[in-house]
N, C-alpha and C positions, 0 to 999 in steps of 0.2 A: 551682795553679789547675786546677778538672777541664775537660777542653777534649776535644773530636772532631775537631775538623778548627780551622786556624787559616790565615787564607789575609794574607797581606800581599800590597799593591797599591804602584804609585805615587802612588796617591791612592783617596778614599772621598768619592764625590759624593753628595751628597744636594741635585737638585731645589730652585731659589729657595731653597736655604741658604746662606749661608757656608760657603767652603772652610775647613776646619776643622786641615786639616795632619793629621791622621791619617791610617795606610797599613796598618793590622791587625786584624781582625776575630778573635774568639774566638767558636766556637760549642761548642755542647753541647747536644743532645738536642734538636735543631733551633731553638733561639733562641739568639741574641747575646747573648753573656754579659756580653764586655767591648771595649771599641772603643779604639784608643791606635796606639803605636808600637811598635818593636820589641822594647822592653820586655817584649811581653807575651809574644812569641817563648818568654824563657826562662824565662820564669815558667809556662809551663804545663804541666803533666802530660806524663811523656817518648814515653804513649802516644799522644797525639794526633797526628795527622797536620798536616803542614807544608805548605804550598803556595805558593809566591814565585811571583806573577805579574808579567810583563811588560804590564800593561794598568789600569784602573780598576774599582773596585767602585761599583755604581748598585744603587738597590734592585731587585730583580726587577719586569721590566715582565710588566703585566697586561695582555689583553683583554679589558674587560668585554661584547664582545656578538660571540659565535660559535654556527657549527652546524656543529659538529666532527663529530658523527654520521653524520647524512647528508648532508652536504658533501663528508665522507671520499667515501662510496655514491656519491654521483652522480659524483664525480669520476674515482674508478675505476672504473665501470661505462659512464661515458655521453661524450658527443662532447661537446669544449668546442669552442663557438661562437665565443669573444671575437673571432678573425680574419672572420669573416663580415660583413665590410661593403657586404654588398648580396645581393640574392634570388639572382644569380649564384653570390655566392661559397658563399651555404647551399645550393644545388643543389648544388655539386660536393664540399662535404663531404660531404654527404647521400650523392652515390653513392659517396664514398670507401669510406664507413661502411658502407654495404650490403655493395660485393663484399667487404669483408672479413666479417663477420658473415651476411648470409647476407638473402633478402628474406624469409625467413620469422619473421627474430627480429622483437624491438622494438627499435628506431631510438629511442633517447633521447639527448637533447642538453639544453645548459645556458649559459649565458651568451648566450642570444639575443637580440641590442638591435634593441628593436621598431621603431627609426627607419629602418629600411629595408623598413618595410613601406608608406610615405608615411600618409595618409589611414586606409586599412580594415586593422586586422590579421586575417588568415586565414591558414587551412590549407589552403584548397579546393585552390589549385593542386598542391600535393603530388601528387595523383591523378594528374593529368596527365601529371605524369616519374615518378613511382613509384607505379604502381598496384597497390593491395590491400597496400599495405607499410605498417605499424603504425609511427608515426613520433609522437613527443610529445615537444615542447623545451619546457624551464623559462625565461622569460625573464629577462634579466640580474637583475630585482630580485626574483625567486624567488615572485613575487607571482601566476603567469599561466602559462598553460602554448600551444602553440599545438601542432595536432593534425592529423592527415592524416582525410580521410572515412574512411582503412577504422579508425580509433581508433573512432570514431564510430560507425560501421556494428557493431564486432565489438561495442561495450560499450553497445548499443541507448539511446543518449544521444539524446534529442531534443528538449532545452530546454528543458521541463515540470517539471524537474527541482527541489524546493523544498529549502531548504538553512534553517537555523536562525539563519544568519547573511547578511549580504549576498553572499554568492557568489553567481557566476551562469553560466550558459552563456550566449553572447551568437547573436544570430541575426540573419538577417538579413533585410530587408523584406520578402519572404516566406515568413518565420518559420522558416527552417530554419537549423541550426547552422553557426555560422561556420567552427567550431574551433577556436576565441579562448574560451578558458576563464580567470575570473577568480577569484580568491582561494580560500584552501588547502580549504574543502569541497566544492568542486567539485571542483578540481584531485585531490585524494583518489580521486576517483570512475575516474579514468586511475591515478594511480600507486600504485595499492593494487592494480593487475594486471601493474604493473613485475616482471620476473625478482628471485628476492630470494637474494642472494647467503647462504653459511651463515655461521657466526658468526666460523667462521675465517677467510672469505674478507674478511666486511668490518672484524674484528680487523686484519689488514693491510693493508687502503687507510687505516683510522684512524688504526694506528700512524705509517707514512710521512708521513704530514699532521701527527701532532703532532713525531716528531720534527725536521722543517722548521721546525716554529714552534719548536721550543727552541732548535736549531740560530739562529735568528735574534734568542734574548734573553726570551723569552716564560719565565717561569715558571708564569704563572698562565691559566684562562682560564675565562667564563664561557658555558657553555651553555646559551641561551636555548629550550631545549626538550628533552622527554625521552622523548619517544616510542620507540617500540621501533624496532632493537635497542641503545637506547641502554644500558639495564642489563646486558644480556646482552654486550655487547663491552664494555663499562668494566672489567665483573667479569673477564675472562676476559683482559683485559691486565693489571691492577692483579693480578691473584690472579698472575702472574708476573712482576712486580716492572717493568712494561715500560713502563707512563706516565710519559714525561719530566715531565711538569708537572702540575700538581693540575686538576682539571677542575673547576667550579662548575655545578650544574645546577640548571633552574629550566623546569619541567614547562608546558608551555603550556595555558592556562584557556581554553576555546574559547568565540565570542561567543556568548552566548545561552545559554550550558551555564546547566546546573541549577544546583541548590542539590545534590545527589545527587553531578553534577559537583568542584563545590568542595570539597567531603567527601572523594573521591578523591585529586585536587593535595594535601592536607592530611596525607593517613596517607603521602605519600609522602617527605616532610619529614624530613632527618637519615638515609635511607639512603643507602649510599654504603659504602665503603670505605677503603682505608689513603691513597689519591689522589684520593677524587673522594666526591662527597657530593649531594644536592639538597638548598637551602636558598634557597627563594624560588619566585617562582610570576612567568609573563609572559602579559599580556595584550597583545593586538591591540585596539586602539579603532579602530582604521582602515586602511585599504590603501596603498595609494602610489599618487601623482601623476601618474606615467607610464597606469598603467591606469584614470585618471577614480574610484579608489575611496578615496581619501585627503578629511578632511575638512576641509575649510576654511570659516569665513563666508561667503562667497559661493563661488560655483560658476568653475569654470574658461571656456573659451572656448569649450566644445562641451556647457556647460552641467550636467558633470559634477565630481567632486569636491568634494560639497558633502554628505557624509551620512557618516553612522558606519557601522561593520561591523556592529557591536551593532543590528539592529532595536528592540531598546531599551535605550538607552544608560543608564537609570537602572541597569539592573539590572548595569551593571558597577560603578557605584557601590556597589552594595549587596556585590556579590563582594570588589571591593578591601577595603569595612570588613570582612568576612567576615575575609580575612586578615589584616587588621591586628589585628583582634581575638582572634587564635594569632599574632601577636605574628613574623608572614612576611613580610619585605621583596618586593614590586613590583617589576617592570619594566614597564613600561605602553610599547609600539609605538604611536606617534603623532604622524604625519609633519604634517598639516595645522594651523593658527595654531587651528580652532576645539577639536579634537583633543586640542593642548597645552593650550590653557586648560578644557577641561572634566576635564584626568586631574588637572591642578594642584586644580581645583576638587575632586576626590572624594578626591586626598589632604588636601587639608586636612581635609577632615569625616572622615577616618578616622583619621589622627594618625601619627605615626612609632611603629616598633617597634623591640625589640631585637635583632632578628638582620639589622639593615644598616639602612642609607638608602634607601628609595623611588628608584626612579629612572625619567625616562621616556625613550626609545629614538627617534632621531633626530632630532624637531623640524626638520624641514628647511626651513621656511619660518616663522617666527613676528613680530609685531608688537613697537613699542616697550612695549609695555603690559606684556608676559608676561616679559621680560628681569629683571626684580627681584625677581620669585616663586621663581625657584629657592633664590635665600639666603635670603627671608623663610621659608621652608618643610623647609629643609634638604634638597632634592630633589634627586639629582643629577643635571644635564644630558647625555645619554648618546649623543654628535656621533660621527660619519662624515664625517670630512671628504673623505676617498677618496671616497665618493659624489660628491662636485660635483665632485672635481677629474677624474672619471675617467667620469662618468657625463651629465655636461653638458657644454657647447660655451663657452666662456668669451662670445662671439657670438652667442648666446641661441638659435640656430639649433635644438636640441635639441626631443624631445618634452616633456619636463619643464618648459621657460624658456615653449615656444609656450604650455604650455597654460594657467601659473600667469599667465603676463602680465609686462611688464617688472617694475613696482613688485615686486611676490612675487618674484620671482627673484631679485630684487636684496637681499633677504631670506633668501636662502639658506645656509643652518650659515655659524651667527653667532657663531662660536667667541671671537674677539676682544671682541663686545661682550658676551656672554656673563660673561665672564670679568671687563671693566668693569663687570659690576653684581654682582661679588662670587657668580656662581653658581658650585658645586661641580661642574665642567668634567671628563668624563671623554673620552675618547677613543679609539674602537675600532674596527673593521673590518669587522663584520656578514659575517665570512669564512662561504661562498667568495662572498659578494657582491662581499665589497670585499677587496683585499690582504691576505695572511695577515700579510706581514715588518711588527714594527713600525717597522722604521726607514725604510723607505720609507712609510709612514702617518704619522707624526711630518714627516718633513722633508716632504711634500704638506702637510700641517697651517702648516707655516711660511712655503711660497712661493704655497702656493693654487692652484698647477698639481701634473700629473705632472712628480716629481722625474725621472726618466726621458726627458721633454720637453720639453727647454728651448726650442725651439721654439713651445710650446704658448701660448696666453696665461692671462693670470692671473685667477682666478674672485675677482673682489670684495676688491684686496687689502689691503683695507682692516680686513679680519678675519683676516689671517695673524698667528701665535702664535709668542712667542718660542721659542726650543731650551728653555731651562728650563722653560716654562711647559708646551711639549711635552711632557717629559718627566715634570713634574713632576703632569698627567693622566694618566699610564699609569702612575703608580706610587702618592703619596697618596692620589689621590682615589677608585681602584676600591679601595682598604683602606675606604674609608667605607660602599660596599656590601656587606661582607661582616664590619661589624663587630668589624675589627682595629683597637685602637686607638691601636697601632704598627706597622700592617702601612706599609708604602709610603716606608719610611724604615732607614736604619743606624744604629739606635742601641740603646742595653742594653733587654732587654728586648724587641726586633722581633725575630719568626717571621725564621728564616733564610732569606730568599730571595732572591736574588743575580743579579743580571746582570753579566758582567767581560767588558769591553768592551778592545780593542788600545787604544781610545783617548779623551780624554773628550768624549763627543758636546757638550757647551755648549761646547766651545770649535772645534767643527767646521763647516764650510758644512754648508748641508739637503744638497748631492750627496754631501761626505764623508760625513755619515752615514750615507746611506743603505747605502752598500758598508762601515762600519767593520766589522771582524772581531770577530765574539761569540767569546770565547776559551772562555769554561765559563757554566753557571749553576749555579747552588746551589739547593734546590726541599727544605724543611723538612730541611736541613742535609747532606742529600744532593750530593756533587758529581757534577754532570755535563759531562765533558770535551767541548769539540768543537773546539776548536782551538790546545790545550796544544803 
């Protein structure tokens, strides 16, 4: 038997199957050739490599929804906020981050959570403790950015500003800029004068980010955007063999873009390299919740959150058939109930293609009505459950729970009933939104809180998901977006790609798992050692 690598385990899990008593995988030329016992041991080829693991084989877990790019970029170039629970505490990072850097760089931060700004978010005060110092933090849901007067002063920004799409500079009752900038063409208008590291520089904040996520189980992941320098460091990692995991990219269609636009996302389709490729295209229908620009049926409690990004929402209709029509799987962002049922609506009229499943990106709030469209349509459901568990208050306390109102909140990633109407249930991270490890994302999926706080209370736990069922959305169901039609599974004939866990996560608490030790992954028949 021709064989490359032959790895026997204690066991070979596959996700809501039956244990099947097999413990040896045969690979060759990056797919499973044969699956069995140790029989196969000597049946193979004397050249192939042997590998006796102390652990289990899981199909390799995917992320379906990241920004490895510039998540890498902001992360090693900018201040992480997550600790900043109050204007106190961002003051004193703030000067941290100066006397180190200097008052004349840019002051960029990220993870900002806008609930400690009560009521009004600004940057005015900035001025006051740091004056003439260039200062722009990304808010935690990457949607917003918040800015100091002299951002404003150097980049003659004065709210007059028209955008193609719903962005906006916000102002305030005497018409002048807040420094509360909302959704990415605006936000563009500040970080398109960010310091831009060279290709080497941001080749190695990307690298360390992806090696962490393989390090944790990750073989796959999908990059929901590909703006520059996403080609330019893909290439210049993969051209030295240096990408743990296959990257999936999916170039972002901006609201309102042309027809000229669409043309462009189109010819970009299928390049890629020996690890990473573009094969699909994401649209934004809408904002998020937090910042009043998410869409819902009725409007939130301050009278916002009730419109699409798209000033005209037909014409994403007409984009999506555009691509269905070249034959280009979807990811449609679309957080609000009206949001989900209008992208559900344009997939239907556009139809499924051959290069994956349609899928729409968070759904964080949706009605009983829209729950059986996912299986009627073969859509797949594309949840963050890290978001509720990490980003709300289980106590409704939060910006998010105030604004949607109890009912909506109570609504919120509907993972469990999801899954009860038979929807193709994917599960993912929106890293560096949400946690990169999948296993701390999976076991949060299961208890509804942070696995980390068990103190914390539990978000709705009435939608927590079994360990298999966890599992069994990080591994089948993101193969149905990319048109494997044995990707997410161990058996003859599935693409080699492997997670070997110390232990078998379906039979571990959500806290064991989340610390289980990833011993290697396999990544198109490649092994990669990390804890042999």
């Amino acid at each position: 038997m021709n064989a490359d690598l032959i790895i026997s385990a204690k066991a070979i899990i596959n996700p809501l199957a039956p244990e099947s008593g097999d413990t040896t995988v045969v690979i060759s030329d990056g797919i499973i050739t044969a699956v069995g016992g140790d029989e196969l041991i000597s049946a193979a080829s004397p050249s192939a490599q042997h590998l006796a693991v102390d652990g289990v084989l899981l199909p390799g877990l995917v992320d379906i929804h990241t920004h490895p790019i510039w998540g890498s970029i902001e992360r090693g170039m900018s201040l992480d906020l997550i600790d900043a629970h109050s204007i106190q505490d961002l003051l004193q990072a703030t000067d941290a981050r100066i006397r180190s850097l200097g008052a004349n760089q840019w002051i960029t931060g990220f993870n900002l959570d806008v609930n400690i700004f009560g009521e009004q978010v600004s940057g005015i005060f900035l001025e006051e403790h740091f004056p003439g110092v260039k200062i722009s933090y990304m808010t935690a849901d990457a949607h917003a950015l918040v800015v100091s007067p002299a951002v404003i002063e150097e980049l003659s920004i004065t709210g007059q500003e028209r955008f193609a799409d719903a962005s906006q500079i916000v102002l305030d009752s005497d018409g002048a800029p807040t420094g509360y900038i909302l959704e990415l063409q605006a936000m563009d208008l500040v970080m398109d004068h960010y310091p831009v590291p060279t290709t080497e520089q941001a080749a190695g904040y990307v690298l360390a980010e992806l090696n962490a996520m393989a390090a944790s189980g990750l073989t796959e992941i999908h990059a929901l955007d590909f703006a520059q320098p996403s080609e330019e460091v893909l290439r210049y990692l993969d051209e030295r063999g240096q990408l743990p995991l296959t990257v999936r990219c999916s170039p972002l269609v901006p609201a309102d873009s042309t027809a000229e636009q669409w043309q462009e996302a189109l010819e970009l389709q299928g390049l890629g390299g020996r690890r990473w490729q573009v094969a699909g295209v994401k649209f934004m229908l809408d904002g998020t919740a937090d910042n009043g620009s998410a869409w819902f049926h009725s409007p939130d409690c301050l009278g916002q959150n009730a419109h699409s990004l798209w000033r005209d929402p037909q014409a994403y209709k007409r984009a999506v058939k555009f691509f269905a029509d070249h034959q280009v799987p979807t990811a449609t962002h679309a957080i609000g109930d009206a949001a989900v049922a209008f992208a559900l609506d344009a997939l239907e009229e556009a139809g499924p293609v051959a290069g994956g499943a349609h899928r729409i990106e968070h759904l964080e709030s949706i009605g009983d009505e829209l729950l059986g469209r996912f299986a009627q349509l073969g859509v797949i459901a594309s949840v963050q459950p890290v978001h509720g568990t990490r980003l709300t208050s289980p106590d409704g306390s939060d910006n998010w729970s105030q604004r949607l109102g109890a009912e909506r909140a109570a609504h919120g990633w509907r993972t469990n009933d999801l899954l009860d109407a038979d929807a193709p249930l994917a599960l993912g991270s929106d890293w560096p939104i949400g946690i990169a490890d999948p296993r701390i994302a999976l076991a949060d999926a299961q208890l509804r809180r942070p696995v980390d706080q068990p103190q914390q209370g539990t978000l709705h736990a009435q939608q927590a998901v079994t360990a298999a069922q966890a599992y069994h959305c990080m591994t089948r169901i993101p193969a149905l977006a990319s048109a494997k039609p044995l990707g997410g599974v161990i058996a003859v004939g599935a693409p080699a790609d492997l997670s070997i866990f110390a232990a078998n996560p379906l039979q571990l608490t959500p806290e064991e798992q989340s610390t289980n030790p990833v011993l290697a992954t396999v990544v198109a028949g490649e092994l990669h050692n990390h804890a042999l």
